[in-house]
C-alpha positions as CSV (number, residue, x, y, z in Angstrom):
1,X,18.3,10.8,15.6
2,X,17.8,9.8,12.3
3,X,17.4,6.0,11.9
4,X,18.8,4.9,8.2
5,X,17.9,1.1,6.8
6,X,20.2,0.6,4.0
7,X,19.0,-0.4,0.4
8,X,19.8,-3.5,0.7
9,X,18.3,-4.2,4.2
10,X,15.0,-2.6,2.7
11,X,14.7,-4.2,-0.3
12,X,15.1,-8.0,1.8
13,X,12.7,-6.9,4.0
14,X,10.5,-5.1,1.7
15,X,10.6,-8.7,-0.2
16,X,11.6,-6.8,-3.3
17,X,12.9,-8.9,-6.2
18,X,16.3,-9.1,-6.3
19,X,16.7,-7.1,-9.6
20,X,13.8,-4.9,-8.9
21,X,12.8,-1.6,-11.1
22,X,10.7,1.2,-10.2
23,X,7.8,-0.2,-10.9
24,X,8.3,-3.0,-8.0
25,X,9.3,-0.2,-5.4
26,X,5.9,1.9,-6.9
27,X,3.9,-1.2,-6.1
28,X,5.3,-1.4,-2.6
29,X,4.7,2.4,-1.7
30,X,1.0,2.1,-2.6
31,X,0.7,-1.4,-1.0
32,X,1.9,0.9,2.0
33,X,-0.4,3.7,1.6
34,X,-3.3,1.3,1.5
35,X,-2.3,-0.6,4.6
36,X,-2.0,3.2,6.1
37,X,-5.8,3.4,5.6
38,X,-6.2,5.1,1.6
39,X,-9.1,2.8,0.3
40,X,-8.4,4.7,-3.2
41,X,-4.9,4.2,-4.8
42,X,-4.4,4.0,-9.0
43,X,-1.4,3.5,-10.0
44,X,0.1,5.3,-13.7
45,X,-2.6,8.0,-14.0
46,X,-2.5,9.5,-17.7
47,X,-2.3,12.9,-17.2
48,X,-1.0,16.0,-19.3
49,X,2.7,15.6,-20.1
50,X,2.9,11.9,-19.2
51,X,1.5,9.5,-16.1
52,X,1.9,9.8,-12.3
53,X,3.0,7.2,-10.7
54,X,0.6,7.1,-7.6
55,X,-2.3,8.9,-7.2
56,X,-4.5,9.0,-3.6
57,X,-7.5,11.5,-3.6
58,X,-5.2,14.1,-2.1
59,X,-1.4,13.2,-2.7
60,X,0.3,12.4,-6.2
61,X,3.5,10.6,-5.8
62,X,6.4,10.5,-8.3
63,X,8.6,7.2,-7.6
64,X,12.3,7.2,-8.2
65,X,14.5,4.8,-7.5
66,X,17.4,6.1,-6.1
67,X,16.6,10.3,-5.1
68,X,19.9,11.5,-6.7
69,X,20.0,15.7,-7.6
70,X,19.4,15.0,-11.2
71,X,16.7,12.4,-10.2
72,X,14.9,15.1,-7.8
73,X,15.0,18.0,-10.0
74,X,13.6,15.7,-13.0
75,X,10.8,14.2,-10.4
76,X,9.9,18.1,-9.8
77,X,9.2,19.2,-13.5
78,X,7.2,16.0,-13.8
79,X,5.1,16.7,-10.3
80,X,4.3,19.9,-11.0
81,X,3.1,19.3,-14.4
82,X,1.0,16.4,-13.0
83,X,-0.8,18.0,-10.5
84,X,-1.8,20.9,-13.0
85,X,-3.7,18.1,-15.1
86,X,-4.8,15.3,-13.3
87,X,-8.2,14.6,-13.9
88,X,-11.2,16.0,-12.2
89,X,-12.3,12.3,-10.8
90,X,-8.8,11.7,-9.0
91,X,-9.8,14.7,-6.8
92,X,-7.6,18.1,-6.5
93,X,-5.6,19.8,-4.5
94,X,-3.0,17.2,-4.3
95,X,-0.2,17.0,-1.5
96,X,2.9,16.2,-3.6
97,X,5.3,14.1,-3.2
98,X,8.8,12.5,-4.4
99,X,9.8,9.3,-2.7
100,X,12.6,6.8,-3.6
101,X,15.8,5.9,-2.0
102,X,18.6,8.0,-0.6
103,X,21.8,7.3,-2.8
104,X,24.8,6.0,-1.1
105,X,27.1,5.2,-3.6
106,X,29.4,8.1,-2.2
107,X,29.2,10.7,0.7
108,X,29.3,13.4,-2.1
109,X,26.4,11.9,-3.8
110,X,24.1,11.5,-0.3
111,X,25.5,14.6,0.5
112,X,24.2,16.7,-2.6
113,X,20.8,14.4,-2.5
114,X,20.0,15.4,0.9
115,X,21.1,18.9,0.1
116,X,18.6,18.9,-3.4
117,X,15.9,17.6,-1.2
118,X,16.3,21.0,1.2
119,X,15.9,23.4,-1.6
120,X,13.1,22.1,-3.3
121,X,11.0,21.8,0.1
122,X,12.4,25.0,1.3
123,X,11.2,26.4,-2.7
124,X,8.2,24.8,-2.9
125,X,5.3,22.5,-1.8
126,X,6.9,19.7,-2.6
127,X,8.1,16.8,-0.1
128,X,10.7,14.8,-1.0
129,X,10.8,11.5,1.1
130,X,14.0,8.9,1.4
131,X,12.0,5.6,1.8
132,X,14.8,4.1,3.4
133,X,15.5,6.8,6.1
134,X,11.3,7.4,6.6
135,X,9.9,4.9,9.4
136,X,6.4,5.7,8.1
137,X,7.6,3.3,4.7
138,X,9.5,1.0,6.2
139,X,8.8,-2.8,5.8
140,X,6.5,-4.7,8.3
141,X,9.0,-6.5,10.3
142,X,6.0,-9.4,10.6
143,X,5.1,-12.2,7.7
144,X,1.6,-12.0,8.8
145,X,-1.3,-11.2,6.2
146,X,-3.3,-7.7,7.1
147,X,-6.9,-8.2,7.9
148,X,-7.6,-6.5,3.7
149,X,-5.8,-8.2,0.6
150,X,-2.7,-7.3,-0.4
151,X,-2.5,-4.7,-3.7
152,X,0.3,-7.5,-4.9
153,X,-2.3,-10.7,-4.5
154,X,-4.2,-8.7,-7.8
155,X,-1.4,-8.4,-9.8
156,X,-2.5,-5.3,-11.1
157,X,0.5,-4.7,-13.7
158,X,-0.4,-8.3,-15.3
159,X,-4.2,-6.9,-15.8
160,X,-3.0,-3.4,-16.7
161,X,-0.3,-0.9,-15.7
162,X,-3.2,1.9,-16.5
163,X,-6.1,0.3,-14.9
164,X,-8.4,2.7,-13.2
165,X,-8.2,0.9,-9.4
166,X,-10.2,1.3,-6.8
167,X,-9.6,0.0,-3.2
168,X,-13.0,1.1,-2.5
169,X,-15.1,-1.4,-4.5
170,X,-13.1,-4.7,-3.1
171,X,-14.5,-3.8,0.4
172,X,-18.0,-4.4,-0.2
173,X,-17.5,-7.7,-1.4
174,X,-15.1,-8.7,1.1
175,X,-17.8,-7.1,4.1
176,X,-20.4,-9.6,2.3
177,X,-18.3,-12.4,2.3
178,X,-17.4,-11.8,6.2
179,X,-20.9,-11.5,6.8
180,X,-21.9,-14.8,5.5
181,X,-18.6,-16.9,7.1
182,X,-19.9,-15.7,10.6
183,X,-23.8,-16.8,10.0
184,X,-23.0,-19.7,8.6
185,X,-21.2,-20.7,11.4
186,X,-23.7,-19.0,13.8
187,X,-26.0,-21.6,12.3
188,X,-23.6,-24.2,12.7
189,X,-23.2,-24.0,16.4
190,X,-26.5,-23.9,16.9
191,X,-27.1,-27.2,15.3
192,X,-24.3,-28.5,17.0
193,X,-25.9,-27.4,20.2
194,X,-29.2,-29.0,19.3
195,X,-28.3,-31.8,18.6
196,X,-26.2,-32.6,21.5
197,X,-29.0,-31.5,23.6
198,X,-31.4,-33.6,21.8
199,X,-29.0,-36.4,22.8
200,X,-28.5,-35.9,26.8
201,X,-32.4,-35.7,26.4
202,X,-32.3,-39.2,24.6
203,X,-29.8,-40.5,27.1
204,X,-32.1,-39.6,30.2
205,X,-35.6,-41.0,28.5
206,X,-33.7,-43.9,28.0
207,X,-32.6,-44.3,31.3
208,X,-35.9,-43.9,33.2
209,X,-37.4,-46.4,30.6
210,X,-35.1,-49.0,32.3
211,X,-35.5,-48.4,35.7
């Protein structure tokens, strides 16, 4: 059975601004692939014929909003022109993908989205993924911070939509910074510990001085 969130459930947990665009729903996605363990994500990779939306070393996503038959075929032509031309330091052989939601406005319209979606997997390489019908992309059902930063905390669109990102060189930095937390208070406690031994030590001097 094929568990369904609807838009509206995913885009209040997803946190999603209430008039969100692609690009919100294309930060969320890589936000997810990241917390799924890809350390390198860039986002709007200039490539031959215009950008892709999400590029891992091994998958290229194209982000849609709502996965409509028009919306898939267009998504295709843009994939596969992509994934001809995406420069050599992205990596190659790229898994390709089109992800966005399932369109509900009608039956007809989910009906000839889901049916889209089945010829162009059957045709090709391609996978075409309904976020809100994939548990793999649905929201973390917890407000609790992951262990790594959040892709959103860097506000990467207010730097630059195009900015060459790289998960990869945060780590180091944040492995340092661990690193240091834990000696310092490594060092701490052993001061603590000194000190109050130096003071049961004090206590007992003292006390034999007065007998």
């Amino acid at each position: 059975m094929i568990f369904v969130l609807s838009i509206s459930e995913f885009v209040n947990q997803a946190n999603l601004p209430t008039h969100w665009k692609e690009a919100d729903l294309q930060d969320y996605i890589a936000q997810n692939l990241y917390d799924k363990g890809s350390k390198n994500i860039w986002l709007e990779v200039e490539c031959a014929g215009g950008r892709a939306d999400i590029i891992t070393p091994k998958e290229i996503y194209e982000v849609k909003r709502f996965l409509t038959r028009s919306n898939i075929y267009q998504a295709k032509g843009q994939i596969e022109c992509y994934r001809q031309n995406v420069p050599a330091k992205f990596g190659n052989k790229h898994k390709c993908y089109i992800i966005g939601f399932k369109p509900n406005r009608t039956t007809e319209e989910a009906r000839q989205a889901e049916t889209t979606a089945w010829y162009v997997e059957k045709s090709s390489d391609i996978k075409v993924i309904f976020i809100n019908c994939d548990r793999n992309f649905f929201p973390f059902q917890s407000d609790s911070q992951g262990l790594f930063p959040s892709l959103l905390d860097f506000k990467l669109r207010d730097l630059s939509r195009f900015f060459d990102f790289r998960l990869s060189n945060i780590l180091p930095n944040f492995k340092f910074g661990l690193i240091l937390t834990l000696t310092l208070l490594v060092i701490a406690s052993g001061t603590i510990s000194y000190f109050s031994a130096s003071s049961k030590l004090c206590g007992r001097q003292e006390a034999g001085v007065r007998r």
